[in-house]
KOLSEDO-665897 format. One line per 4 residues: number of its first residue (from 1); for each residue x, y, z of C-alpha. Coordinates in nm, 3 decimals. Layout:
# KOLSEDO-665897
NUM	X Y Z  ...
# end
This chain:
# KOLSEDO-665897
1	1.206 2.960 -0.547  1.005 3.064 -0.232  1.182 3.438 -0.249  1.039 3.519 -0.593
5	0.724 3.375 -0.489  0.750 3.617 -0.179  0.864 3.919 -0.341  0.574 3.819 -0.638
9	0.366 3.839 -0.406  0.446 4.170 -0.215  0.441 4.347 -0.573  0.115 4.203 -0.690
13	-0.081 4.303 -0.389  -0.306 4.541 -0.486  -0.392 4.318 -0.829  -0.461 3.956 -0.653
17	-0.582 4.100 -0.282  -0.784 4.476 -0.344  -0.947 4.312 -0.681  -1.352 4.320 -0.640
21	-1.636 4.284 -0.853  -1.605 4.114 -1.200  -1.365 4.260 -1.518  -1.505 4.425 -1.807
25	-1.389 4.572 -2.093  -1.140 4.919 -2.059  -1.269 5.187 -2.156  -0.949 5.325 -2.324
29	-0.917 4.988 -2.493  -1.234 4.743 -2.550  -1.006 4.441 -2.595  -0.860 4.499 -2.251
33	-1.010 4.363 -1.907  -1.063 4.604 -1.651  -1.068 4.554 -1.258  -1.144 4.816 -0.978
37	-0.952 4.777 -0.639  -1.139 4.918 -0.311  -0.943 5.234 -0.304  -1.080 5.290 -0.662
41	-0.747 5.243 -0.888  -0.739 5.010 -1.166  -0.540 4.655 -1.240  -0.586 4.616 -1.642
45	-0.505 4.316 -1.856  -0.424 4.336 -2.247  -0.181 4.012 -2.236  -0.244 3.812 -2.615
49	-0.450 4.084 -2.770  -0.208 4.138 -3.088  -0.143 4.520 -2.910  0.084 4.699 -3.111
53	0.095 5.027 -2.947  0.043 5.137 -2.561  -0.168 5.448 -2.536  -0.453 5.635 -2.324
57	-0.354 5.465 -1.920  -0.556 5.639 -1.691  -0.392 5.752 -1.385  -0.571 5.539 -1.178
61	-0.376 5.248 -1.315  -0.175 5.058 -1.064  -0.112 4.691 -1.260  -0.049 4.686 -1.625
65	0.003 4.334 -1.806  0.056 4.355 -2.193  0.257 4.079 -2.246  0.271 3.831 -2.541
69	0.176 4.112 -2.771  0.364 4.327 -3.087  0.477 4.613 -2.950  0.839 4.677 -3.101
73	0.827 5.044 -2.936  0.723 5.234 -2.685  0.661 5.601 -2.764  0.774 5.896 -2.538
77	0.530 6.000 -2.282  0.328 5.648 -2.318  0.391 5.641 -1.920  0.356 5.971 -1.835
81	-0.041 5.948 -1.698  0.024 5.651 -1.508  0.181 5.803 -1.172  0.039 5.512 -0.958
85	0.159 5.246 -1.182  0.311 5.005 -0.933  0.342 4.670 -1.152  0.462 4.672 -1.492
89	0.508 4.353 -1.750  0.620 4.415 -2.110  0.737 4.022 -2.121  0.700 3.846 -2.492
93	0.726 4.135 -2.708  0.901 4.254 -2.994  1.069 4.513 -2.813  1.421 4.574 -2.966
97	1.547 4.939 -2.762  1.459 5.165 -2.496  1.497 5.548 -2.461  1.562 5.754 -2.184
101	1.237 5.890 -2.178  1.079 5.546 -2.200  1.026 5.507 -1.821  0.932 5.848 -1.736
105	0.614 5.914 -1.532  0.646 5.580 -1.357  0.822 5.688 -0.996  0.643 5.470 -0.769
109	0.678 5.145 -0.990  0.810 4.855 -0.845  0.816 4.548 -1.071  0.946 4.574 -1.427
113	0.945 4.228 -1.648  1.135 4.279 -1.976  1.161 3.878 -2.053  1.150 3.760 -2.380
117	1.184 4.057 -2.597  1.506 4.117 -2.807  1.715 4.380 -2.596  2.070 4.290 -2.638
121	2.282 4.388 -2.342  2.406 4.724 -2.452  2.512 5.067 -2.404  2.283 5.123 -2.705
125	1.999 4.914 -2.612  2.057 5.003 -2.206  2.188 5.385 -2.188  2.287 5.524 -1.870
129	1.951 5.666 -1.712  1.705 5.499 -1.868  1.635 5.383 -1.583  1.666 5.741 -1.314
133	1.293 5.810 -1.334  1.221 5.448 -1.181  1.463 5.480 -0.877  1.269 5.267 -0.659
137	1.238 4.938 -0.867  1.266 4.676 -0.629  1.214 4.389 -0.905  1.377 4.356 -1.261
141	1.370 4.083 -1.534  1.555 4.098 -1.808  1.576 3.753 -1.897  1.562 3.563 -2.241
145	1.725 3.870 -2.458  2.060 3.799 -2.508  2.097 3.510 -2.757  2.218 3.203 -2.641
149	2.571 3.207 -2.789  2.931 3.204 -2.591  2.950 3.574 -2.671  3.049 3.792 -2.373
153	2.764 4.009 -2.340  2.719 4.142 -1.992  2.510 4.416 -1.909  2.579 4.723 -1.833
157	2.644 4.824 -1.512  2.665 5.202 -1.544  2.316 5.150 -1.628  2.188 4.956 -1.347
161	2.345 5.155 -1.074  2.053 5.391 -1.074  1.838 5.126 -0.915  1.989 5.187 -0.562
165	1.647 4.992 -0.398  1.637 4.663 -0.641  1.621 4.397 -0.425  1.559 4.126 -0.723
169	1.750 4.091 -1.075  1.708 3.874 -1.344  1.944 3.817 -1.638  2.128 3.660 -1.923
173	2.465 3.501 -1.803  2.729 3.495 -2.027  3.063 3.362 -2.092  3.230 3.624 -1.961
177	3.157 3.537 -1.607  3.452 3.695 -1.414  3.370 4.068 -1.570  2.982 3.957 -1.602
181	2.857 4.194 -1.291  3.069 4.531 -1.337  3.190 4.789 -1.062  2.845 4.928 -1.134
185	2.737 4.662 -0.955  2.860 4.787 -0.594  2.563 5.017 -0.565  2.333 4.760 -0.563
189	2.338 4.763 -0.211  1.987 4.628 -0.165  2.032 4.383 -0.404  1.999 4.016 -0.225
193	1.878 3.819 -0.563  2.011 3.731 -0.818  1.879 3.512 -1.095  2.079 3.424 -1.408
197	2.010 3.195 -1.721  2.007 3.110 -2.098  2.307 3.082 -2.192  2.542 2.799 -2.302
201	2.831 2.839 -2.093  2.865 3.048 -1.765  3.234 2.993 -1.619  3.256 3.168 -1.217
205	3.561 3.283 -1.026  3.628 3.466 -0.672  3.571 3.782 -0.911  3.241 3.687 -1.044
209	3.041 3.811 -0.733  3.287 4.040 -0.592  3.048 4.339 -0.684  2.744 4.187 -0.511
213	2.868 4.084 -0.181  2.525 4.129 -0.026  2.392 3.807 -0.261  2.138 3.617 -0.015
217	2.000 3.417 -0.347  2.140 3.264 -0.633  1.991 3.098 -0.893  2.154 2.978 -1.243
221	1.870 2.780 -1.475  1.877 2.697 -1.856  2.258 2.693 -1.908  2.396 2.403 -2.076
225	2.781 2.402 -1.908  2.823 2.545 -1.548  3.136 2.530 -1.407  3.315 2.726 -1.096
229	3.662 2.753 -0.966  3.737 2.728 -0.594  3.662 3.055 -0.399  3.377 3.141 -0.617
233	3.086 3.164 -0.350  3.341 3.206 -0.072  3.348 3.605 -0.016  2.955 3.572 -0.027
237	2.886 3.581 0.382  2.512 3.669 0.355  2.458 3.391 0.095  2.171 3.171 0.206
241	2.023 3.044 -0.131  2.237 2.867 -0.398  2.024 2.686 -0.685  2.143 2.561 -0.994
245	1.960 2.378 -1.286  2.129 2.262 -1.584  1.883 2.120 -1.865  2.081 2.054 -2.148
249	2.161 1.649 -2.249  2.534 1.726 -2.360  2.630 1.949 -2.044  2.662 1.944 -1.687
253	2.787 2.100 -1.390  3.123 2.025 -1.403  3.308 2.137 -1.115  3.376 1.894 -0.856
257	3.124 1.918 -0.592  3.431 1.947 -0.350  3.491 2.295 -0.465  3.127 2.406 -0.372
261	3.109 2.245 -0.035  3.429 2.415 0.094  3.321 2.765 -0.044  3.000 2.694 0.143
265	3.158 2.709 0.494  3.223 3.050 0.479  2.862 3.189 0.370  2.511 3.139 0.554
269	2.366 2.881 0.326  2.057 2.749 0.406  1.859 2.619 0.134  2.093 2.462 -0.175
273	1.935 2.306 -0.483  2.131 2.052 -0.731  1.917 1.964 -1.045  1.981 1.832 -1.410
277	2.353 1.718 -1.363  2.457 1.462 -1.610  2.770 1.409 -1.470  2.859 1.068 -1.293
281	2.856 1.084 -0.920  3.111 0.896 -0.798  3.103 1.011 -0.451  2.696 1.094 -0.371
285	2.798 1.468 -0.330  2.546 1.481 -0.022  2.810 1.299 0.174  3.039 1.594 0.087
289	2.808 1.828 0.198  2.760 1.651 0.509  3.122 1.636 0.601  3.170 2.063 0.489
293	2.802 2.172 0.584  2.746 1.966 0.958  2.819 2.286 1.194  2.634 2.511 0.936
297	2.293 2.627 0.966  2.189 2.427 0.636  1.789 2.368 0.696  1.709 2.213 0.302
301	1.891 2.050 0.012  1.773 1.940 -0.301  2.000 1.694 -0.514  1.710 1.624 -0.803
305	1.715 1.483 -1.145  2.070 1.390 -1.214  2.061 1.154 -1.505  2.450 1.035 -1.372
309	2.509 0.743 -1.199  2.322 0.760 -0.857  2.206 0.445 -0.800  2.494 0.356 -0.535
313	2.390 0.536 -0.253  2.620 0.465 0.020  2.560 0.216 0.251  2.592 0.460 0.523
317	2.751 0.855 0.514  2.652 0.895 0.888  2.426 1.144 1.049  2.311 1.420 0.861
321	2.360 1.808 0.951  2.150 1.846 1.275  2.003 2.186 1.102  1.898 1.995 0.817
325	1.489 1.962 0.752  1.456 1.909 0.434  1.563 1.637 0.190  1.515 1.612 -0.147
329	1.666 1.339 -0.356  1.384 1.267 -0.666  1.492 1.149 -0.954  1.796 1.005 -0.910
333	1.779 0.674 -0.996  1.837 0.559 -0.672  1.846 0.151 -0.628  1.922 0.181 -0.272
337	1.892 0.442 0.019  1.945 0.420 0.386  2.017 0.703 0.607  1.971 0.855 0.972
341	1.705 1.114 0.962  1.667 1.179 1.324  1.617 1.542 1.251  1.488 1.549 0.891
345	1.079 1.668 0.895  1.051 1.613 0.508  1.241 1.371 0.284  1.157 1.344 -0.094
349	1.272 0.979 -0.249  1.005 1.015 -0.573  1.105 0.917 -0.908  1.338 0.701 -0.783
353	1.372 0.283 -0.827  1.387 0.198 -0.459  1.096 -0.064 -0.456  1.324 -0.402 -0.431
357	1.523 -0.224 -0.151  1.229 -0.066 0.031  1.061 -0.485 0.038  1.285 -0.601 0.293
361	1.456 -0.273 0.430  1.368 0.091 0.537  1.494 0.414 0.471  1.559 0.490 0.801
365	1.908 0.415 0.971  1.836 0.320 1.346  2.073 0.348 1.585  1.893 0.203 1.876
369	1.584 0.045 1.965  1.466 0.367 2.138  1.600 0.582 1.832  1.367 0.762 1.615
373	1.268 1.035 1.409  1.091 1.348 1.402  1.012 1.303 0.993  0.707 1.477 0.929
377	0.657 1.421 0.503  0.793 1.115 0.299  0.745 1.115 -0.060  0.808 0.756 -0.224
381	0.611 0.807 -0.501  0.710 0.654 -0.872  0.946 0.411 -0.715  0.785 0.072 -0.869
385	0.704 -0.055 -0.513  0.524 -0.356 -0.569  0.555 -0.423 -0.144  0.645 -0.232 0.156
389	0.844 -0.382 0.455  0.610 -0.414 0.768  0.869 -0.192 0.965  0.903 0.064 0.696
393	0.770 0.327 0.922  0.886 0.224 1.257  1.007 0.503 1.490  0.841 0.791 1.334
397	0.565 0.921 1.523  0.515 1.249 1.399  0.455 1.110 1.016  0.147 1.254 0.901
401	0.196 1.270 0.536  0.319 0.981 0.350  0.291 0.990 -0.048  0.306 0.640 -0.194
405	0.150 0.717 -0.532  0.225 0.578 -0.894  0.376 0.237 -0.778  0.262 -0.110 -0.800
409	0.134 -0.187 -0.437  -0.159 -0.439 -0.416  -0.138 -0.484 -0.078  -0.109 -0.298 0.234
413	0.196 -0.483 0.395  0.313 -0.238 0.597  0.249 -0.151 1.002  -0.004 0.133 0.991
417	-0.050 0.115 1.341  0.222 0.297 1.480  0.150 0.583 1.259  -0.109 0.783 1.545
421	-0.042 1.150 1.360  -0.123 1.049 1.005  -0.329 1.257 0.835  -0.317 1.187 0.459
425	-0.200 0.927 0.283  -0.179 0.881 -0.104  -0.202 0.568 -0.253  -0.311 0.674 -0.597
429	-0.267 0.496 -0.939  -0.156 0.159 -0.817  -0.330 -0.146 -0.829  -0.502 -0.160 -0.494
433	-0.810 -0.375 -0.504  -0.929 -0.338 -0.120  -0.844 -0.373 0.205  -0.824 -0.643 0.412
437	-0.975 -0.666 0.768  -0.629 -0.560 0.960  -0.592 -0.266 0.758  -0.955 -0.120 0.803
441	-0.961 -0.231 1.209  -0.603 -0.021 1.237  -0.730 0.289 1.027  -1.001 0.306 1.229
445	-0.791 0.292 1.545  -0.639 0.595 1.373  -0.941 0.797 1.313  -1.107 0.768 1.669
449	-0.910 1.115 1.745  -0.821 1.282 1.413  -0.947 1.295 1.070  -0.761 1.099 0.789
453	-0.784 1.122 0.403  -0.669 0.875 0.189  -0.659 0.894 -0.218  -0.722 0.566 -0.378
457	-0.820 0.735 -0.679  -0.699 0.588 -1.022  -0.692 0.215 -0.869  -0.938 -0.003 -0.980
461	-1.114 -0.160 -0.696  -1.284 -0.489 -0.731  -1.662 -0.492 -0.714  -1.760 -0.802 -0.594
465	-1.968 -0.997 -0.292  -1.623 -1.026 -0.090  -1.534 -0.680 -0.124  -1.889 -0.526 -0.004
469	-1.722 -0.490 0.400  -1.469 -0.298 0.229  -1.661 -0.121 0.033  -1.927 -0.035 0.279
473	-1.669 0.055 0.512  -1.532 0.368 0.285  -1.903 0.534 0.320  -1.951 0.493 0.648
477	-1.602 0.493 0.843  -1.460 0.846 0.933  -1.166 0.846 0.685  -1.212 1.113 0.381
481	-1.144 0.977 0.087  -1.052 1.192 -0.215  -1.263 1.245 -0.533  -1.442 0.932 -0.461
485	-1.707 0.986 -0.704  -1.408 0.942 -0.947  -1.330 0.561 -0.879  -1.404 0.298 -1.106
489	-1.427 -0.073 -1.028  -1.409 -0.397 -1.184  -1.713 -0.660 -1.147  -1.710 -1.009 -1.195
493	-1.709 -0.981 -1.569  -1.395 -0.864 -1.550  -1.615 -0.504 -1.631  -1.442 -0.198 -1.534
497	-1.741 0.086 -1.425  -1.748 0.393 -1.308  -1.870 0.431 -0.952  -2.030 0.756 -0.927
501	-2.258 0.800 -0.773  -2.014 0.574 -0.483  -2.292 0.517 -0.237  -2.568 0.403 -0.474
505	-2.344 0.151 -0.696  -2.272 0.003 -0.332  -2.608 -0.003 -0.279  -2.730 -0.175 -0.574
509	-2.411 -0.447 -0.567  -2.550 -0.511 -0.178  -2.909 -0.598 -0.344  -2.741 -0.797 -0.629
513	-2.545 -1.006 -0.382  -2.809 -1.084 -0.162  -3.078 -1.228 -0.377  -2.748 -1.396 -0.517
517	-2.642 -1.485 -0.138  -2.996 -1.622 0.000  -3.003 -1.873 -0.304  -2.673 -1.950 -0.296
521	-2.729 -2.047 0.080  -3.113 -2.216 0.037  -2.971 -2.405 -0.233  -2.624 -2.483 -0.014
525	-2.805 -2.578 0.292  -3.089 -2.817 0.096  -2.788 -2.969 -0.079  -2.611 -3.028 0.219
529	-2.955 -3.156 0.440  -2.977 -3.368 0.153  -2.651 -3.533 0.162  -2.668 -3.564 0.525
533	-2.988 -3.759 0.499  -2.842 -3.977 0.297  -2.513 -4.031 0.469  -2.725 -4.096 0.759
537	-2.942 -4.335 0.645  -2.658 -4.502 0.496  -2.477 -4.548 0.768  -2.801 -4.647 0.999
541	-2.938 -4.875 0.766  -2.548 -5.045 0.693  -2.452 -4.953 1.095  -2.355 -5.355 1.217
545	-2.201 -5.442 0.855  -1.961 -5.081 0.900  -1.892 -5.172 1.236  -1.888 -5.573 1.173
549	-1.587 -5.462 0.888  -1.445 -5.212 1.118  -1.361 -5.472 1.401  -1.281 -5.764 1.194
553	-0.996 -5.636 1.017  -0.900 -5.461 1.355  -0.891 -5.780 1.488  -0.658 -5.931 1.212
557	-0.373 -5.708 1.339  -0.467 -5.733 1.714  -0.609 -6.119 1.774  -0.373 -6.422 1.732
561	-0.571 -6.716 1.649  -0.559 -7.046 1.829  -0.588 -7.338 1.557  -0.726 -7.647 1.674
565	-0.511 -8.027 1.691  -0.727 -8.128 1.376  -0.598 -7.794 1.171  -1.027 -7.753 1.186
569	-1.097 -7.410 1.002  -1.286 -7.310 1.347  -1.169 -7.287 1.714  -1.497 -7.319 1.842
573	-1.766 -7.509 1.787  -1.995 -7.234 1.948  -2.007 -6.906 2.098  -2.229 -6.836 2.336
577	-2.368 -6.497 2.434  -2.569 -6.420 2.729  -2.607 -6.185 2.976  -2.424 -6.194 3.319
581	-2.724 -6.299 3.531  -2.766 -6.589 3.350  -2.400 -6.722 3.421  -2.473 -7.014 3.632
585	-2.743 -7.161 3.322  -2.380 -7.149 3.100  -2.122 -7.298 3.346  -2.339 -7.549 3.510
589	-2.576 -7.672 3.262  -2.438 -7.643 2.937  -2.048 -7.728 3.030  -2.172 -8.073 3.155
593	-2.461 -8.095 2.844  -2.221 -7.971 2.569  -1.881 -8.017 2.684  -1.846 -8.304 2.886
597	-2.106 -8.549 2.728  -2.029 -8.436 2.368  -1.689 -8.365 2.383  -1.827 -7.979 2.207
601	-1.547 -7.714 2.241  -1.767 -7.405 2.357  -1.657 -7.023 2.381  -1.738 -6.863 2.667
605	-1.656 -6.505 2.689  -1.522 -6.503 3.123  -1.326 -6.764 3.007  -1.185 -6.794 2.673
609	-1.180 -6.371 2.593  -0.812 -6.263 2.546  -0.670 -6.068 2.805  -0.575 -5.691 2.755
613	-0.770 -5.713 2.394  -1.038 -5.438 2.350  -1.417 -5.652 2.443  -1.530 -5.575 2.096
617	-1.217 -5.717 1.913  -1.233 -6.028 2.104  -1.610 -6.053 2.065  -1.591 -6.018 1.674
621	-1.303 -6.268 1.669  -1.469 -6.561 1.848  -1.830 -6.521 1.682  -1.582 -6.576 1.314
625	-1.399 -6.850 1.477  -1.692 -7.062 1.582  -1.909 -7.262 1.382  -2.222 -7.138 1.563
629	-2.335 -6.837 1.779  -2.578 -6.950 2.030  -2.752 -6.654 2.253  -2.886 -6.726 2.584
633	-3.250 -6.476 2.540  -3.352 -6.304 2.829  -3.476 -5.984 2.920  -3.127 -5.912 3.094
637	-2.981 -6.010 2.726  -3.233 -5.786 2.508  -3.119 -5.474 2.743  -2.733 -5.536 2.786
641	-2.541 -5.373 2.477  -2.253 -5.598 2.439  -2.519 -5.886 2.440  -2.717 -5.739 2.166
645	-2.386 -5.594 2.016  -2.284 -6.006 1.982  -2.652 -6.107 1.802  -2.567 -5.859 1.557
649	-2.200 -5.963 1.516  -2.309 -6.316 1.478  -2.563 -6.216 1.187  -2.327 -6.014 1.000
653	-2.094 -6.294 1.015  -2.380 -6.562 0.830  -2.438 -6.254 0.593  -2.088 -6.150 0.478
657	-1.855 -6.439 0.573  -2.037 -6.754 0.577  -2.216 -6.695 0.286  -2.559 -6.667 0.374
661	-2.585 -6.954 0.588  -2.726 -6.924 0.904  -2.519 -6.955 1.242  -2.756 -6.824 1.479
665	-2.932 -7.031 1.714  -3.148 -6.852 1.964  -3.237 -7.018 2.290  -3.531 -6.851 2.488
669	-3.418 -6.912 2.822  -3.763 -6.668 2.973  -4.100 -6.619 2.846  -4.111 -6.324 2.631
673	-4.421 -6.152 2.386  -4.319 -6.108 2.033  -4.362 -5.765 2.108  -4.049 -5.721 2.321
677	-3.823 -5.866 2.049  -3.584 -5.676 1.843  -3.727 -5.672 1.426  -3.433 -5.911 1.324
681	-3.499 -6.102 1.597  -3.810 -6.166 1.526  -3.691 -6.260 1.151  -3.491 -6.562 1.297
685	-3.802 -6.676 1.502  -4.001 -6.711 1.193  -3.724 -6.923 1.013  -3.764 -7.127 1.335
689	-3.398 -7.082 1.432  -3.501 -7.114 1.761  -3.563 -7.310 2.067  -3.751 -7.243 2.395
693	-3.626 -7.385 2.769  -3.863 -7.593 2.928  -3.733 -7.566 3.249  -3.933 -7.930 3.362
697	-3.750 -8.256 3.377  -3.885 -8.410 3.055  -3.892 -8.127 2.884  -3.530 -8.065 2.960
701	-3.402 -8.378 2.824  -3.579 -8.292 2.499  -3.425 -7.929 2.502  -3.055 -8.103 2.550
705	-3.117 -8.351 2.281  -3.201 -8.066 2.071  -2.936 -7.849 2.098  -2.676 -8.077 2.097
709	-2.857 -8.260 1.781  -2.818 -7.868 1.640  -2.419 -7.832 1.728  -2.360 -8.176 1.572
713	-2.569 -8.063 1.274  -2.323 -7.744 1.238  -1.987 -7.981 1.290  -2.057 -8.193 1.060
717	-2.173 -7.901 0.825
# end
């Protein structure tokens, strides 16, 4: 009700805005407090002393507050000394009459509050005059007197027409409501408020308010039944406030909202307020309003806390009065709500249960790619949002306020980034834990140019090694956040503490996690060296048995086998490996030695290796499909790899597939130091499995004799 605030205001100056220096007791009345203004005059308070009886003002007294007291009567003259009086509340009293004396003294008074005290609307309670010695009253309550009943009690208006300058009037409706404001009425020409209430049935007509046609505020509050019939509001032109508030359970407003919207047209509404229906809303009534109301100069409407059916929104009721800044829709029950607010600047959804619909959709009807809004405020509060969609707040540049407070979010799912003019966002009492890495880089895209708060008080953040970034991040990043010595935080545990002071518990849980951290890590890393080590060692010391394994059973899906006439168990009855320099020795000597004389089916890699097969495969393959390997040692042979790659072959074979028996025979076709062989080489020499080349006539026959006496030896075998 921003015009009673105003006009509150206006009359209270001199107590709220001159007041210095501290109160003290009143010298007239010790259990009074006492304030001096700068021009000297006085503001005094005796509200809930148990006063009985006003008596001794000075005449410096300008403000005089003795409400919630006894006084059942006010004596002649009480007023008299008090010529500057300006304010004057008598609310919450016993007062049951007034005299026409009562007032007298007080010509320059400007507020008068009556409430609450048990002056029945009257001739007898209110007689003509009793109000000519305060002519210039330009604020009266008289609220909470009448008894709620369905009496027709009005007041009465050859009373009030004295107060030619009231601008504000508070009262008691009653049933009566055609004859409620009386021809008295009409010389109220200042008279632009109007506030009625308590009662449980206030009925309207076109002849309601045909006595105050200069009405630019209306509000009806704490009446149980409300209802109007077409025409009511229609004769008020200068009408730009209309606010009603029904609280009772059993009532409602019960005219269609049809009737209101068309009366609307004709006056200059501007600001209209719908609260505490219980009636079913079939149609949302802002839909009617939109259709009656577009070419108006409506800039706010309220349509709060109707306990009716709401939760159908429509899907869409188009665009919106263009005039139209303010939306208000809390507590409606709403399950669903989309809508063009091109021109809205502040749109209130609170107390509402929008959070399935708000997961996957947004509030905001777009008509194009390019369209967007000029919203300012939203308030989504209490809407048990466990998620936002990412595009919630698309196309809205100008958002700087965005209240998202007593909901379930855990996570910040929606885009923050387009929101450059955000100021403050609340995020209060939900169950935020931190944020993640996105969320912190794109607020602090946001602060580089402005300064943002954000309340994350009543969540309980987590406490933890991972969340120490986050954490760290709230102290030092530019973003304000509010009351943070008031957040608490669960550890570990499962603990919830306190974290004031914020900097220090971040502190200390930095110093717990790192001794934590550097242990964590000496022991991780000498776990992991060890494991290594022995992985490595492993696989060095077991290196030709891994790769002996690995390319024999490759070779069982890639070699074909060529099975002798005799169905022998071998191909070959050797293999022999030497090195490439040493290629006319093989073809030349031991072809005509082995082959030809003994009829000995050798393997020779340039000649029986299958083509297109990878070297290795077809070296593993022949070494296990001959009865002996025989290498050909030369210097040329201890540095090539395949030729040391097929000694090692062969000696995995005698381990792993021939039992343990020997198939290696080496044949030292140089002169070589023991030095200059291999270990395991050196193993085979000193089991004499081994033979040297002569390279002399005699000597050679011997060597022949040998080796073939060796192959025969294996055959048989």
């Amino acid at each position: 009700m921003l015009f009673l605030l105003r006009a509150m205001c206006a009359l209270l100056y001199i107590h709220l805005n001159l007041q210095i220096g501290q109160t003290s007791p009143c010298k007239f009345d010790e259990r009074c407090q006492c304030s001096k203004t700068i021009k000297g005059y006085v503001a005094v308070d005796c509200s809930w002393k148990n006063i009985t009886k006003i008596q001794n003002l000075p005449e410096s007294i300008v403000f005089l507050n003795v409400s919630h007291n006894l006084i059942k009567r006010i004596s002649k003259g009480t007023f008299e000394a008090a010529k500057h009086l300006l304010t004057l509340d008598l609310s919450f009293n016993r007062l049951s009459s007034i005299t026409v004396d009562t007032f007298n003294g007080l010509m320059k008074l400007r507020y008068l509050s009556l409430d609450n005290n048990k002056l029945i609307y009257s001739n007898r309670t209110f007689p003509t005059k009793i109000f000519s010695q305060v002519e210039f009253l330009s604020h009266l309550s008289l609220k909470n007197n009448n008894n709620r009943s369905s009496s027709c009690k009005s007041f009465p208006d050859k009373t009030i027409e004295d107060l030619l300058f009231l601008k504000t009037l508070e009262l008691d409706a009653s049933e009566c409501g055609n004859n409620f404001l009386g021809k008295g009425f009409r010389a109220l020409l200042k008279l632009n408020s109007l506030v009625l209430g308590n009662s449980l049935r206030f009925s309207m007509s076109k002849f309601t308010f045909m006595n105050t046609k200069y009405l630019q505020n209306i509000v009806l509050h704490s009446i149980d039944e409300i209802s109007f019939k077409r025409k009511t509001f229609r004769k008020l032109y200068h009408l730009k406030h209309l606010e009603f508030s029904v609280d009772s359970k059993k009532g409602g407003i019960m005219s269609p909202f049809e009737r209101l919207a068309s009366d609307l047209r004709f006056t200059s509404i501007e600001t209209l307020k719908l609260g505490h229906s219980t009636m079913d809303l079939q149609t949302f009534p802002l839909y009617i309003f939109n259709s009656e109301l577009y070419t108006k100069n409506i800039t706010e409407i309220y349509l709060t806390d109707n306990s009716g059916n709401a939760g159908h929104f429509p899907v869409s009721i188009g665009a919106p009065p263009p005039t139209l800044h303010i939306l208000d829709l809390s507590n409606n029950r709403l399950t669903r709500f989309i809508l063009d607010i091109k021109n809205i600047t502040r749109l209130i959804l609170k107390q509402n249960v929008l959070g399935d619909f708000l997961s996957t959709k947004s509030y905001f009807e777009k008509k194009t790619e390019e369209y967007f809004s000029v919203i300012e405020i939203i308030d989504i509060s209490q809407n048990d949002i466990k998620e936002l969609a990412p595009f919630t707040f698309y196309s809205q540049p100008l958002l700087y306020h965005i209240d998202l407070s007593n909901n379930k979010i855990q996570d910040i799912t929606f885009d923050l980034s387009c929101l450059l003019a955000l100021d403050f966002l609340n995020l209060s009492n939900n169950r935020i834990k931190y944020f993640n890495e996105s969320v912190m880089r794109t607020i602090n895209t946001i602060v580089i140019n402005k300064q943002l708060t954000i309340d994350l008080s009543k969540n309980v953040l987590e406490c933890t090694c991972k969340t120490i970034p986050f954490l760290r991040w709230m102290i030092e990043s530019n973003v304000l956040f509010v009351n943070l010595h008031e957040y608490s935080c669960t550890s570990e545990d499962g603990s919830i503490t306190s974290m004031d002071p914020f900097e220090y518990k971040v502190l200390q849980l930095e110093k717990n996690c790192k001794s934590y951290l550097g242990i964590i890590i000496g022991v991780s890393l000498a776990l992991l060296v060890v494991i290594m080590t022995v992985i490595t060692s492993l696989v060095y010391r077991y290196r030709w048995k891994i790769r002996y394994m690995y390319y024999m059973t490759k070779g069982k899906y890639s070699y074909q086998k060529i099975s002798p006439d005799d169905d022998d168990e071998y191909t070959y009855d050797a293999f022999i490996s030497y090195s490439s320099g040493d290629r006319r020795f093989v073809f030349k000597d031991c072809i005509d030695k082995l082959e030809k004389e003994e009829n000995l089916k050798l393997c020779i890699h340039q000649r029986n290796f299958m083509p297109g097969q990878d070297i290795t495969v077809n070296i593993t393959n022949c070494i296990h499909t001959s009865r002996t390997t025989v290498c050909l040692i030369t210097r040329k042979f201890l540095e090539s790899y395949y030729c040391m790659f097929e000694f090692n072959m062969a000696r995995m074979e005698s381990i792993y597939s021939r039992n343990g028996r020997n198939i290696l025979f080496l044949v030292f076709y140089e002169q070589l130091e023991p030095k200059e062989l291999p270990l395991v080489m050196l193993e085979l020499v000193q089991k004499e499995s081994y033979i040297e080349y002569p390279n002399d006539e005699q000597g050679n026959v011997v060597f022949w004799e040998k080796m073939k006496e060796t192959l025969r030896t294996n055959v048989r075998a």
